[in-house]
C-alpha positions in Angstrom: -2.6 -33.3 2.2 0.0 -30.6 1.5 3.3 -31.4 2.4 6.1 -29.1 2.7 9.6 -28.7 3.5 10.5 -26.4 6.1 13.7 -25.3 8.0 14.7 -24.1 11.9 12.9 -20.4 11.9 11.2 -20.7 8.5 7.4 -19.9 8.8 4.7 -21.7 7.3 1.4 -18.8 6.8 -2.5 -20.3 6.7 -4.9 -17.8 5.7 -3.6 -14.2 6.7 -4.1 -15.2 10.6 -2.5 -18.1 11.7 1.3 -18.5 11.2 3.1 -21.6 12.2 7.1 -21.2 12.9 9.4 -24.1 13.2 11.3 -23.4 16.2 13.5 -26.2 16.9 14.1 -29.7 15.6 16.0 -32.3 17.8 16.3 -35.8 16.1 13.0 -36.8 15.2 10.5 -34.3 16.8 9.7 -30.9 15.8 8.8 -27.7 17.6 6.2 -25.9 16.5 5.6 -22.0 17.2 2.0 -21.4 16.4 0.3 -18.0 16.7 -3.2 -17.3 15.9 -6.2 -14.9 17.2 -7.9 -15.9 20.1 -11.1 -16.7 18.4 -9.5 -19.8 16.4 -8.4 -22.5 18.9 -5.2 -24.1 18.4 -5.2 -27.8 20.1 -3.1 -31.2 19.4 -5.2 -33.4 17.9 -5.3 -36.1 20.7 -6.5 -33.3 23.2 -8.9 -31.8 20.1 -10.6 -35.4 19.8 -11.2 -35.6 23.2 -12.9 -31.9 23.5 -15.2 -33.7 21.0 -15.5 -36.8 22.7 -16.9 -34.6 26.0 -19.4 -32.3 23.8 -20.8 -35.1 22.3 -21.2 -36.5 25.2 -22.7 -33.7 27.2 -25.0 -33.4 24.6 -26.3 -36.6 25.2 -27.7 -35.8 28.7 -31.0 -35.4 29.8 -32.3 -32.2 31.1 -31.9 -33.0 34.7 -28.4 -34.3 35.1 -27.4 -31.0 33.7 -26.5 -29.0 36.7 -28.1 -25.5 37.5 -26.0 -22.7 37.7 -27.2 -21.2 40.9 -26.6 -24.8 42.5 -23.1 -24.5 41.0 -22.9 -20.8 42.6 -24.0 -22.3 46.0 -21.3 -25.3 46.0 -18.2 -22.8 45.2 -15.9 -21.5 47.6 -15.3 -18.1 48.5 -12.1 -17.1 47.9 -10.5 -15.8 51.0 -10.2 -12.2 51.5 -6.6 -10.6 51.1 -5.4 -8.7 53.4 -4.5 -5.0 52.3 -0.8 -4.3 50.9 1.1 -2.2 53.2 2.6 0.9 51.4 6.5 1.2 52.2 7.3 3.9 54.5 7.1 7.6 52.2 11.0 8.6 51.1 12.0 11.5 52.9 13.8 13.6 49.8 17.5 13.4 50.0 19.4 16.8 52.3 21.7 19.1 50.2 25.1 19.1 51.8 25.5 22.7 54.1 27.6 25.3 51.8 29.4 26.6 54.5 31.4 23.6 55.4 33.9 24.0 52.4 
């Protein structure tokens, strides 16, 4: 394991993608900033092992307790129509003052 020391706003680089800043540190926890592309998912590691917990598990079931998509379609909601946005009322454009008043 590499271990390094790092300070409030210093940045830690992996690869040329992902960059992990330290944005604040209050006693004895750390916040992290972490920015990466959207194809490499960024998890902590309790929620990571359970993501792996439920793939391995759903890829333990038979055939037929996977559900079919068109009886997932049929079970879903529609979502209840919107009614249309009124437009505000059209500005009328603003009247010179008459010349002839001076």
């Amino acid at each position: 394991m590499l271990v390094l020391s790092r300070q409030k706003e210093e940045t830690i680089m992996i690869g040329d993608d992902v960059e992990i800043t330290i944005v604040d540190i209050r006693g004895d926890k750390v916040r992290l900033g972490i920015t990466a592309p959207p194809h490499i998912p960024v998890h902590r590691k309790e929620v990571y092992e359970a993501i792996q917990r439920e793939n391995r598990a759903s890829a333990n079931l038979r055939p037929d307790e996977i559900p079919r998509v068109g009886s997932l379609a049929k079970r879903r909601e529609k979502p209840a129509k919107e009614p249309p946005a009124k437009e505000p009322p059209a500005k009328e454009p603003p009247t010179k003052p008459d010349e002839t008043s001076h």
